[in-house]
Backbone bond lengths (Angstrom), bond angles and torsions (degrees), N, CA, C in turn:
res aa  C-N    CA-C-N  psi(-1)  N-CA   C-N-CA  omega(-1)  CA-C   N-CA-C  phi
1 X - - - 1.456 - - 1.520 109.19 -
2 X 0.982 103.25 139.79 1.729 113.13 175.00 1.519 114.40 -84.16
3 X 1.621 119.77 151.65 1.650 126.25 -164.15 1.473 80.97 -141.47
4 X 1.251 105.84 159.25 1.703 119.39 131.70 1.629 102.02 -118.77
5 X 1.146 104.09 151.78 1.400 131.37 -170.64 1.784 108.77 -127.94
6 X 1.770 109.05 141.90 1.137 94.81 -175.80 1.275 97.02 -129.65
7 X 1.522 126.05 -177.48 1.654 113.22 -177.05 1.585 86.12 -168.84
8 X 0.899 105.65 144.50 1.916 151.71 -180.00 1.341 120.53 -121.66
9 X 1.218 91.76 143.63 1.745 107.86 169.41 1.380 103.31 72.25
10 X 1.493 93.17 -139.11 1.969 108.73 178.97 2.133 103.21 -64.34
11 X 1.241 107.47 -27.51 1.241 110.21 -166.01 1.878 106.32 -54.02
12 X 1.108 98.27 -33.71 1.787 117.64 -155.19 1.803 90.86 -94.65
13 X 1.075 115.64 -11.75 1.268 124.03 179.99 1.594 101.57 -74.15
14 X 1.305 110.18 -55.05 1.784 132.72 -151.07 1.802 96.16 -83.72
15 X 0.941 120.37 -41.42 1.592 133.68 175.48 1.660 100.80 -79.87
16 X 1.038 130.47 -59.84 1.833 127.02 177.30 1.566 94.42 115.97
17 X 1.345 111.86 -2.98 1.698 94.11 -166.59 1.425 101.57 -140.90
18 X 1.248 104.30 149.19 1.953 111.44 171.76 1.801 99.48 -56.00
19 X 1.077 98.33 -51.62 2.135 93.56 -149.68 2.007 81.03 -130.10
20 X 1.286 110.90 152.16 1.106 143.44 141.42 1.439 124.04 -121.85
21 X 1.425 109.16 159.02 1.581 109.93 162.78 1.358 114.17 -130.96
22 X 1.384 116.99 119.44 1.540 146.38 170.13 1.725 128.14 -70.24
23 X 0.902 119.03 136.11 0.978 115.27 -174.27 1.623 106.65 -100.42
24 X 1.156 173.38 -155.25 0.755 165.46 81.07 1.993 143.42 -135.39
25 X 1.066 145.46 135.67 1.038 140.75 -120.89 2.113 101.48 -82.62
26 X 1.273 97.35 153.32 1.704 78.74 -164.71 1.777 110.88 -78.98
27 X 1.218 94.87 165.79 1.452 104.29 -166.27 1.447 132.47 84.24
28 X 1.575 97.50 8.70 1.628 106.68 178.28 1.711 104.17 -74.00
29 X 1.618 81.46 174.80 1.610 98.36 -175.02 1.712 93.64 -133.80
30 X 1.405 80.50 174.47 1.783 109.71 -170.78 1.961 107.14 -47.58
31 X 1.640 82.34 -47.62 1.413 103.27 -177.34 1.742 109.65 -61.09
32 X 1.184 123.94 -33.38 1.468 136.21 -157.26 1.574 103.87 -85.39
33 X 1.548 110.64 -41.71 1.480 113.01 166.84 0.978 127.69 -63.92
34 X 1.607 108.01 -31.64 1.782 105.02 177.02 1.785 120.02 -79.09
35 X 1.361 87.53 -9.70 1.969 90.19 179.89 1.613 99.01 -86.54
36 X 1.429 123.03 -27.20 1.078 127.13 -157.91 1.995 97.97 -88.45
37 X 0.978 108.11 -39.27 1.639 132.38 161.49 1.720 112.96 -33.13
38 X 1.550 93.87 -74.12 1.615 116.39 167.00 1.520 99.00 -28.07
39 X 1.157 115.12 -93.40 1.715 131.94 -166.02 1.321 116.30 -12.71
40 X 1.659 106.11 -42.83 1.501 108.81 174.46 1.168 96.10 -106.53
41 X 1.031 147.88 -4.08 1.600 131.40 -173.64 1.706 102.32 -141.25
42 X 1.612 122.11 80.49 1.223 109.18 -172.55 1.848 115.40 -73.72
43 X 1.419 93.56 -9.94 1.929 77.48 -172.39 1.694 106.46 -70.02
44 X 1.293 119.74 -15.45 1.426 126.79 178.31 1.688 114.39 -42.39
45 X 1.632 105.67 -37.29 1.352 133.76 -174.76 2.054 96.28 -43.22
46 X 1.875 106.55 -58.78 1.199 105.29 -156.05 1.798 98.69 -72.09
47 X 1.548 122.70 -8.41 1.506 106.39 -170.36 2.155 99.69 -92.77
48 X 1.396 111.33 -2.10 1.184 123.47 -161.01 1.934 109.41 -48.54
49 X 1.283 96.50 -44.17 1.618 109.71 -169.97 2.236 102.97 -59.79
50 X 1.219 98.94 -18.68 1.214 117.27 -150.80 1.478 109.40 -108.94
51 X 1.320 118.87 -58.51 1.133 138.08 -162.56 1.443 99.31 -28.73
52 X 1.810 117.91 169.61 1.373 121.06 163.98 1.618 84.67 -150.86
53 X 1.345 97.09 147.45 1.557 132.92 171.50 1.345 116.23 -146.75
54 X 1.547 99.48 145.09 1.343 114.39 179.03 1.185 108.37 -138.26
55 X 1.471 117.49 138.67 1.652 121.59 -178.72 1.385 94.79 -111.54
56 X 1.368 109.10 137.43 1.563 146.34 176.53 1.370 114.85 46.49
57 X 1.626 105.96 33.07 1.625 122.57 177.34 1.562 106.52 93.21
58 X 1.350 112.70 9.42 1.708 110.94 175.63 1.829 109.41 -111.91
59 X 1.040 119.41 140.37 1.428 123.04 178.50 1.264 112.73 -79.43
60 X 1.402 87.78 128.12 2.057 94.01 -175.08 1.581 99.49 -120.24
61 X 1.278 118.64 -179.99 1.677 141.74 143.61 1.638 95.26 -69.96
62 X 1.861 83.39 -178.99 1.529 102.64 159.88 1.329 125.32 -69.22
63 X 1.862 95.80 -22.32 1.858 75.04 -159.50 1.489 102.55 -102.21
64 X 1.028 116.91 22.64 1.332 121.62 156.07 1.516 134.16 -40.34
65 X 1.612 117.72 127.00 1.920 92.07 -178.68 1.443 112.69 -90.55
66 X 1.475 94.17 174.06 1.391 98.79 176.93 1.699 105.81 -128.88
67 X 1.369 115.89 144.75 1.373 115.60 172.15 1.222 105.73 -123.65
68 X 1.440 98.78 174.79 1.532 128.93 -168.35 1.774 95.82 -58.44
69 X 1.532 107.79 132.46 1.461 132.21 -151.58 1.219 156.29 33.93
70 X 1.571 81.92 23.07 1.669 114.26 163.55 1.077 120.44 -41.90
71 X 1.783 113.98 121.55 1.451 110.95 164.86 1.532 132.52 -104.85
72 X 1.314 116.06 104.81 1.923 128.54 -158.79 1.144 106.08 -79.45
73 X 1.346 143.15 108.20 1.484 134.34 162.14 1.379 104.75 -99.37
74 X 1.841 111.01 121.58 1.368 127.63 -175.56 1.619 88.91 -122.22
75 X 1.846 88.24 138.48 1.812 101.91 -179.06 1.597 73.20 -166.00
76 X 1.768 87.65 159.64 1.387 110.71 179.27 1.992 90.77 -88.01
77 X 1.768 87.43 175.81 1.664 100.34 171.75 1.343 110.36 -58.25
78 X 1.365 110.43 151.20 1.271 117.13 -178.11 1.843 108.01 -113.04
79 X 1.344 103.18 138.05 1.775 103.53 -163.53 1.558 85.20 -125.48
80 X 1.458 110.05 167.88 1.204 134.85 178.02 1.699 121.51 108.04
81 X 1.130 88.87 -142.10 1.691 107.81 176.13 1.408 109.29 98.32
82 X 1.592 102.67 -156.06 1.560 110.78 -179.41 1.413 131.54 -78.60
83 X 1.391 138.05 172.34 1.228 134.90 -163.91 1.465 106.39 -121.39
């Protein structure tokens, strides 16, 4: 099944690109893309404990599924703000 995937922050840094599109085998999960992610992109590994994704603008876990034209936005935590 086909995804687009989006990435933020340092994430979009480590990949070179805002959005890719993945192909991936059906019945995957949240969790399954990010190992599959890793393979070509190992520094992804150190944001793993951390990461947040959301499929089709809703916040999931890993073990969440994903279907055919799912859109995943993966970004690390976001810190800051006002004082």
């Amino acid at each position: 099944m086909k995804v687009r995937l989006l990435f933020f922050a340092s994430l979009k840094d480590i990949v070179g690109s805002r959005d890719l599109r993945l192909d991936l085998p059906a019945n995957s999960t949240v969790g399954d893309l990010l190992t599959e992610l890793e393979k070509s992109y190992p520094q992804m590994k150190a944001y793993r404990p951390v990461i947040l994704t959301a499929v089709n603008e809703e916040y999931v876990d890993k073990s969440a599924s994903i279907s055919e034209g799912d859109e995943i936005a993966i970004f690390p935590p976001v810190s800051g703000g006002a004082r």
